[in-house]
OpenMM code with the backbone's topology and positions (N, CA, C; nanometers):
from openmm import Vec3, app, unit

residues = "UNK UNK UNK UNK UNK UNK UNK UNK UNK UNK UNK UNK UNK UNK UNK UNK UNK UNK UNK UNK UNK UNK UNK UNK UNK UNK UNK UNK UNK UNK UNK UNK UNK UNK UNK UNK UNK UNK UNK UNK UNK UNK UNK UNK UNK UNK UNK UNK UNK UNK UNK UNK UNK UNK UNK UNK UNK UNK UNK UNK UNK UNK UNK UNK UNK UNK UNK UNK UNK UNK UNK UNK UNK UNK UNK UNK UNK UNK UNK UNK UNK UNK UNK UNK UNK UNK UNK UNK UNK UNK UNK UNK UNK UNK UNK UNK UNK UNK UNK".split()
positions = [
    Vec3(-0.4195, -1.7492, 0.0236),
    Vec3(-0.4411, -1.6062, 0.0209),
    Vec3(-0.3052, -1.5370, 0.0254),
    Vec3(-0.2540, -1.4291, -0.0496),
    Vec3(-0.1442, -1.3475, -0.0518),
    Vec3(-0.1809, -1.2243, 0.0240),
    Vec3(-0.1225, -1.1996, 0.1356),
    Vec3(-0.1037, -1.0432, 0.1784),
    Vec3(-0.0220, -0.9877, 0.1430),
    Vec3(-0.0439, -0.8905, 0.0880),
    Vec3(0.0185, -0.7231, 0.0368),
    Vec3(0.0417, -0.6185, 0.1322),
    Vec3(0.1214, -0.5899, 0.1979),
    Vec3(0.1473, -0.4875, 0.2200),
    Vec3(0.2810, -0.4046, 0.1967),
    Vec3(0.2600, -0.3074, 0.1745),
    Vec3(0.3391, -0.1766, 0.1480),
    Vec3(0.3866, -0.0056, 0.2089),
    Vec3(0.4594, 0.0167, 0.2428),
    Vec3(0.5043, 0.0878, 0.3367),
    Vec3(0.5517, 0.2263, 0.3099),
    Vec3(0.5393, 0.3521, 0.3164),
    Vec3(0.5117, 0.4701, 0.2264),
    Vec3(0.6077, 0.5585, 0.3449),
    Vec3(0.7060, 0.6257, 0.2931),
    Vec3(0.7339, 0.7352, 0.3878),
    Vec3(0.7756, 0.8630, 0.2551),
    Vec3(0.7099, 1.0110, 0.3483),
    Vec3(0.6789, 1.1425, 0.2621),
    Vec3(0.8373, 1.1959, 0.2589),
    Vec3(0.9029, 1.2375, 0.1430),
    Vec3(1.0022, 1.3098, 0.1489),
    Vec3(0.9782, 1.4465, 0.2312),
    Vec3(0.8475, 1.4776, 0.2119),
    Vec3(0.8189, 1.6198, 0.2907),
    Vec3(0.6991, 1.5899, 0.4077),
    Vec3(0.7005, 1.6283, 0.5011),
    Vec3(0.5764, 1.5719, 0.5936),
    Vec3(0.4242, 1.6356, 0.5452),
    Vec3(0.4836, 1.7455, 0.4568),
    Vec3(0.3166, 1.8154, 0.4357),
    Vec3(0.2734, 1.7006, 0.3301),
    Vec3(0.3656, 1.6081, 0.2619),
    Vec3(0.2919, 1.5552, 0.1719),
    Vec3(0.2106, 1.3925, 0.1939),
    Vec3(0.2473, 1.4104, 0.3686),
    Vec3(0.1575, 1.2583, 0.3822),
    Vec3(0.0056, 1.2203, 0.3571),
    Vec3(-0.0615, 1.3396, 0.3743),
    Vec3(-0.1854, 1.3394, 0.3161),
    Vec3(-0.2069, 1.2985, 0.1886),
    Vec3(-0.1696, 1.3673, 0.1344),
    Vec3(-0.1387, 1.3917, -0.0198),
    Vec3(-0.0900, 1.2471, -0.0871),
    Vec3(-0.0146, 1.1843, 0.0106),
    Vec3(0.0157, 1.0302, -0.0446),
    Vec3(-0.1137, 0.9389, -0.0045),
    Vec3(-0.1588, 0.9498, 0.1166),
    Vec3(-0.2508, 0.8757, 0.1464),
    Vec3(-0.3974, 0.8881, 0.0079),
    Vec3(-0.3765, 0.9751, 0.0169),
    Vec3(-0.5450, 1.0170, -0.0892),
    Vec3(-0.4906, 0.9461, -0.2697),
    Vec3(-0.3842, 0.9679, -0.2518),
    Vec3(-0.3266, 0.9150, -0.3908),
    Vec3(-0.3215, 0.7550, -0.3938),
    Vec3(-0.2890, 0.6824, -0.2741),
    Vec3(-0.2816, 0.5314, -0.2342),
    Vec3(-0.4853, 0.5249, -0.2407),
    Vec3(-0.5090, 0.6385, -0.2452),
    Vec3(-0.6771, 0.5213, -0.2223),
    Vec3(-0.7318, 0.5206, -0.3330),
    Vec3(-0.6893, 0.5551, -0.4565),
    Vec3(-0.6479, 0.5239, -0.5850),
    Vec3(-0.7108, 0.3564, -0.6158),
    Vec3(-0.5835, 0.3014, -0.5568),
    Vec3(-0.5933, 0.1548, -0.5533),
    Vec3(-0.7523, 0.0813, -0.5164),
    Vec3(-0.7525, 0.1842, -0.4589),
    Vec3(-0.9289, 0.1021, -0.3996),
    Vec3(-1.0451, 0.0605, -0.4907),
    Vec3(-1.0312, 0.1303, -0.6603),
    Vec3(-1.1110, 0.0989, -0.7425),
    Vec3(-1.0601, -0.0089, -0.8036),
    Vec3(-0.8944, -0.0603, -0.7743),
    Vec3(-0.8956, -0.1586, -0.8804),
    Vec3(-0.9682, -0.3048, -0.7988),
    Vec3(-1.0551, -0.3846, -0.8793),
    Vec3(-1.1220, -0.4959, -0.8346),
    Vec3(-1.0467, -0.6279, -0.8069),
    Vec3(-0.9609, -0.6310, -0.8097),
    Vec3(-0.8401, -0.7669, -0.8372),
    Vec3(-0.8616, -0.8061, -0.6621),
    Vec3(-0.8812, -0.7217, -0.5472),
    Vec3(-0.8133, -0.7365, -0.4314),
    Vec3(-1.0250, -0.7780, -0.3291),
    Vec3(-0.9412, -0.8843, -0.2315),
    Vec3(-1.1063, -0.9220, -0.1579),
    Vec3(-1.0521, -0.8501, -0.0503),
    Vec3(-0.9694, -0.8015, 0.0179),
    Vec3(-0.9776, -0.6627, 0.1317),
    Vec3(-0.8535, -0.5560, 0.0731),
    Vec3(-0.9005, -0.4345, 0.0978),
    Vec3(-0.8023, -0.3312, 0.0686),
    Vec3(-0.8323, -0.2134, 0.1424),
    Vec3(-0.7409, -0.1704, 0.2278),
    Vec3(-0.7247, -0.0742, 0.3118),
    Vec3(-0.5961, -0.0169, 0.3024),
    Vec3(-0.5814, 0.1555, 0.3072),
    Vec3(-0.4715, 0.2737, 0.3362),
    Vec3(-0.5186, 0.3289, 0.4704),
    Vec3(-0.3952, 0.3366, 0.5850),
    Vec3(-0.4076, 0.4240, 0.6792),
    Vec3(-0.2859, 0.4795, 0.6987),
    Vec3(-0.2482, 0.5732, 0.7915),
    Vec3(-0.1426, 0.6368, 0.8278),
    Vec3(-0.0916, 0.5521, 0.9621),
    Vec3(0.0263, 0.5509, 0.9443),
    Vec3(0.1067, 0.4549, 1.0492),
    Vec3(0.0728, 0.5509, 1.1616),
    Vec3(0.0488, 0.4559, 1.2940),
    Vec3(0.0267, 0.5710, 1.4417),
    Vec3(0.1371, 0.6202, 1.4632),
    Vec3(0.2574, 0.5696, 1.4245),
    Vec3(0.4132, 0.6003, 1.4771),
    Vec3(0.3926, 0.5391, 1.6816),
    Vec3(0.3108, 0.4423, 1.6824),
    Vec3(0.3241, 0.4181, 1.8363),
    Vec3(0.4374, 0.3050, 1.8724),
    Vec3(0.4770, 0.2271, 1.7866),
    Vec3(0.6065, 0.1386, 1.8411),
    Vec3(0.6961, 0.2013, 1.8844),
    Vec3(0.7345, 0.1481, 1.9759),
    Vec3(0.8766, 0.2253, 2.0816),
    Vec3(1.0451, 0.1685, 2.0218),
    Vec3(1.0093, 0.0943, 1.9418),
    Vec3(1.1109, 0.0061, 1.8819),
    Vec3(1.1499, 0.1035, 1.7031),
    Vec3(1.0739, 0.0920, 1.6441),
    Vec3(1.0653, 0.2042, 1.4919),
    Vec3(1.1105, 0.3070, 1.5418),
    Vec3(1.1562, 0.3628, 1.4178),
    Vec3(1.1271, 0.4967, 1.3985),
    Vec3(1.0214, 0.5642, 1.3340),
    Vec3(1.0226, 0.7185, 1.3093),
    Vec3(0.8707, 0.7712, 1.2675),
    Vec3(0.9267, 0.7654, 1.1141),
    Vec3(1.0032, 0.6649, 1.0219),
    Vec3(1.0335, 0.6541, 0.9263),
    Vec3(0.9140, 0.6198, 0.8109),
    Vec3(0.8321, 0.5604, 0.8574),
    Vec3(0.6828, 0.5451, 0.7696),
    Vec3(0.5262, 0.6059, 0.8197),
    Vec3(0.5367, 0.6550, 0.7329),
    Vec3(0.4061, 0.7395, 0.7122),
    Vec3(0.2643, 0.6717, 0.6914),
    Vec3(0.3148, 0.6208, 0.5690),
    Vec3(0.1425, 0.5533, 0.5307),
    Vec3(0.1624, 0.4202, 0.4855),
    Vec3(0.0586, 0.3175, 0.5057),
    Vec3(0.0451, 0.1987, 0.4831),
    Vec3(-0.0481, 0.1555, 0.4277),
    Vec3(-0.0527, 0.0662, 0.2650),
    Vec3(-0.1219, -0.0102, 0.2211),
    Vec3(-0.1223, -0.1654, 0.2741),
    Vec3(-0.2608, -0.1863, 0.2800),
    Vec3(-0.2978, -0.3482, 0.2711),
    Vec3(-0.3808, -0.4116, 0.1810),
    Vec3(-0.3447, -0.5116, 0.1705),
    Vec3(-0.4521, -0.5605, 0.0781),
    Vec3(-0.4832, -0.7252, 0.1047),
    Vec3(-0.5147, -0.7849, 0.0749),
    Vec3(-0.5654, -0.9571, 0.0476),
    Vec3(-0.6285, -0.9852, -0.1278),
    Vec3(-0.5208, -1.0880, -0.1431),
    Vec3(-0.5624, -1.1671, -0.2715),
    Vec3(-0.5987, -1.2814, -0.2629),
    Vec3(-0.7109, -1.3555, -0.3479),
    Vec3(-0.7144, -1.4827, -0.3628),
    Vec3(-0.5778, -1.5656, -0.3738),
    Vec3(-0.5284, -1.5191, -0.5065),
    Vec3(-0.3823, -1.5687, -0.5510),
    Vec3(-0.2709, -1.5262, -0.6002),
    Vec3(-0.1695, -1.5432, -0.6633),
    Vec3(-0.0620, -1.4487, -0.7074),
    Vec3(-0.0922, -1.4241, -0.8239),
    Vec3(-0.2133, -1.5341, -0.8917),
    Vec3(-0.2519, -1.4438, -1.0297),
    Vec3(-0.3318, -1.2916, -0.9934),
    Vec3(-0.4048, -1.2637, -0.9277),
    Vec3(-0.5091, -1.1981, -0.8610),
    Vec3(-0.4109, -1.0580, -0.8426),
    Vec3(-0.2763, -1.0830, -0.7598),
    Vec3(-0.2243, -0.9896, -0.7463),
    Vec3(-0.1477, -0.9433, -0.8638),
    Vec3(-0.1225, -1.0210, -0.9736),
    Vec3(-0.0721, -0.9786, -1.0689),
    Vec3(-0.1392, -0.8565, -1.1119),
    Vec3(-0.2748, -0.9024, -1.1823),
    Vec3(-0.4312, -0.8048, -1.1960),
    Vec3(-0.3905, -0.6725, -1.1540),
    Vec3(-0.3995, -0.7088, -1.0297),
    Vec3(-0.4166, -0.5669, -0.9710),
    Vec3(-0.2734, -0.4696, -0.9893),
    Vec3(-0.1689, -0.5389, -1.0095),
    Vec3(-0.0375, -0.4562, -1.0305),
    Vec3(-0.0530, -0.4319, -1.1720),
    Vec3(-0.1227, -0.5196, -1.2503),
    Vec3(-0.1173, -0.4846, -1.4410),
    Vec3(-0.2067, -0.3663, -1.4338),
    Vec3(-0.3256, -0.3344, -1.3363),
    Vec3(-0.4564, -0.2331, -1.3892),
    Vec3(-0.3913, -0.1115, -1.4173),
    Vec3(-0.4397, -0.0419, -1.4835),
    Vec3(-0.4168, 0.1166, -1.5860),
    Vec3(-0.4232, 0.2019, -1.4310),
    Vec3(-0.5125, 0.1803, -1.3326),
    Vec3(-0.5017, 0.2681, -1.1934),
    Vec3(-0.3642, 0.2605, -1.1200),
    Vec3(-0.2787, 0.1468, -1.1272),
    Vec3(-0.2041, 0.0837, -1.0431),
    Vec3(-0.0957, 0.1940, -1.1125),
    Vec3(-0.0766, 0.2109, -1.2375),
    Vec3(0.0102, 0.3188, -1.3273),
    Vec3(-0.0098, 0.4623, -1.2550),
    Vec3(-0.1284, 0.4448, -1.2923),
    Vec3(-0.1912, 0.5973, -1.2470),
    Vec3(-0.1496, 0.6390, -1.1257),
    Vec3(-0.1300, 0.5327, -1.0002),
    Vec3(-0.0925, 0.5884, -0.8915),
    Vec3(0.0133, 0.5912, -0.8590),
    Vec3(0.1012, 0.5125, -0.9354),
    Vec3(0.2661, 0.5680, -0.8946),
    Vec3(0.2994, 0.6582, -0.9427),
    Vec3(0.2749, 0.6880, -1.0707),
    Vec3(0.2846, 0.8188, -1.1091),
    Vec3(0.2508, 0.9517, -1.0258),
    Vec3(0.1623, 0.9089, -0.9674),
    Vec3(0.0877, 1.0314, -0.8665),
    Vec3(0.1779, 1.0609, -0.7597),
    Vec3(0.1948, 0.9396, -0.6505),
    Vec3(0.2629, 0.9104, -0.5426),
    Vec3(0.3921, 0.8875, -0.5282),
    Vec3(0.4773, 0.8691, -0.6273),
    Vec3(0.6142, 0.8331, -0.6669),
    Vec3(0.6794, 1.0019, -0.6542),
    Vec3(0.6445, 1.0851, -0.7230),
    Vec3(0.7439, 1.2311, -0.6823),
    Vec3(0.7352, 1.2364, -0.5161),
    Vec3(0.6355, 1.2184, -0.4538),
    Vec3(0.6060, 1.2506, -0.2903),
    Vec3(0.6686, 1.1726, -0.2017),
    Vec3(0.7250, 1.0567, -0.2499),
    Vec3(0.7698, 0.9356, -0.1404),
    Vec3(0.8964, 0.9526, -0.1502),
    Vec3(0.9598, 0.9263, -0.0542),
    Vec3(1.1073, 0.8768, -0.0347),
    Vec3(1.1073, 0.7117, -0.0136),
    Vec3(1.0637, 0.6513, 0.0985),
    Vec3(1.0971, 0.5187, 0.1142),
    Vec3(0.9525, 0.4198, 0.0887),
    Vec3(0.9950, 0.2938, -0.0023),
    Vec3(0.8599, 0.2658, -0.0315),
    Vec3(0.9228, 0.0733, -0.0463),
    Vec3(0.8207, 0.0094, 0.0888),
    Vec3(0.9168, -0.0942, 0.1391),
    Vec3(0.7492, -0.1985, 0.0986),
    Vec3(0.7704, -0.2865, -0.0035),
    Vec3(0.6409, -0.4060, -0.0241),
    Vec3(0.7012, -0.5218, 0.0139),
    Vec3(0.5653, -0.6277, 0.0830),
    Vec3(0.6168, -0.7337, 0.1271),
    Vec3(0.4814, -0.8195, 0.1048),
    Vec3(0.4916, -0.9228, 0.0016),
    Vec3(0.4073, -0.9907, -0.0297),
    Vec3(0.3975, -1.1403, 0.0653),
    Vec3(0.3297, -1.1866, 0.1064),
    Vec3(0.2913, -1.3599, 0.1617),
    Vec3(0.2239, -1.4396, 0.1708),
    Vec3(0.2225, -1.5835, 0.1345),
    Vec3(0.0674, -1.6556, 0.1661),
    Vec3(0.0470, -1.6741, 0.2746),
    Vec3(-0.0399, -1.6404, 0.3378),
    Vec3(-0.1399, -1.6473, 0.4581),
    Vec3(-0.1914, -1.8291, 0.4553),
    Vec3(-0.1650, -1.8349, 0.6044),
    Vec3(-0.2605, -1.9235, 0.5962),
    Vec3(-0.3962, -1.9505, 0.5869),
    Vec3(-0.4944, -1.9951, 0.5550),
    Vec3(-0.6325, -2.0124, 0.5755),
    Vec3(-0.7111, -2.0001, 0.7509),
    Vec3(-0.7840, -1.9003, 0.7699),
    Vec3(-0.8348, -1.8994, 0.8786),
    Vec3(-0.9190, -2.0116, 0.9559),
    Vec3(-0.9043, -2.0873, 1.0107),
    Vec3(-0.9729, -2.2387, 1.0209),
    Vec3(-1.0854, -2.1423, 1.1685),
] * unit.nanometer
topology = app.Topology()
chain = topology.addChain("A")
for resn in residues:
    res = topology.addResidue(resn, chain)
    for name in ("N", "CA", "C"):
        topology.addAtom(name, app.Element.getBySymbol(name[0]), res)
């Protein structure tokens, strides 16, 4: 299994909403077996309030995640979300199998 996640911070704070609703975009493309956007709590004492919003996702495989980065939505939403972001940090991995 590959985890996806991706890390979103707003050049402007009014526009964290506005990124979040644009990240749930992603939710129609079918490539992904879990996919979730929330807004970071900002509760680590260690961070800073440098990220805003966070994608996750789970793939079968790295073909799977390919899919979902090739879909016509995946376009659609950077386009959307790309003027609004300043810092935008992805970190892909295989997971182990849950025994």
């Amino acid at each position: 299994m590959i985890r996806h996640i991706v890390f979103f911070s707003a050049k402007d704070a009014q526009d964290v909403e506005a990124i979040q609703n644009g990240l749930m975009m992603l939710a129609d493309i079918p490539h992904s077996q879990h996919f979730e956007v929330g807004r970071n709590l900002q509760s680590d004492t260690i961070s800073g309030p440098e990220i805003d919003v966070v994608v996750y996702a789970e793939f079968t495989d790295e073909t799977a995640l390919a899919a979902y980065k090739a879909d016509p939505i995946y376009a659609a939403c950077i386009a959307k979300v790309r003027p609004m972001r300043e810092i935008r940090i992805a970190a892909d991995f295989e997971a182990a199998e849950k025994s």
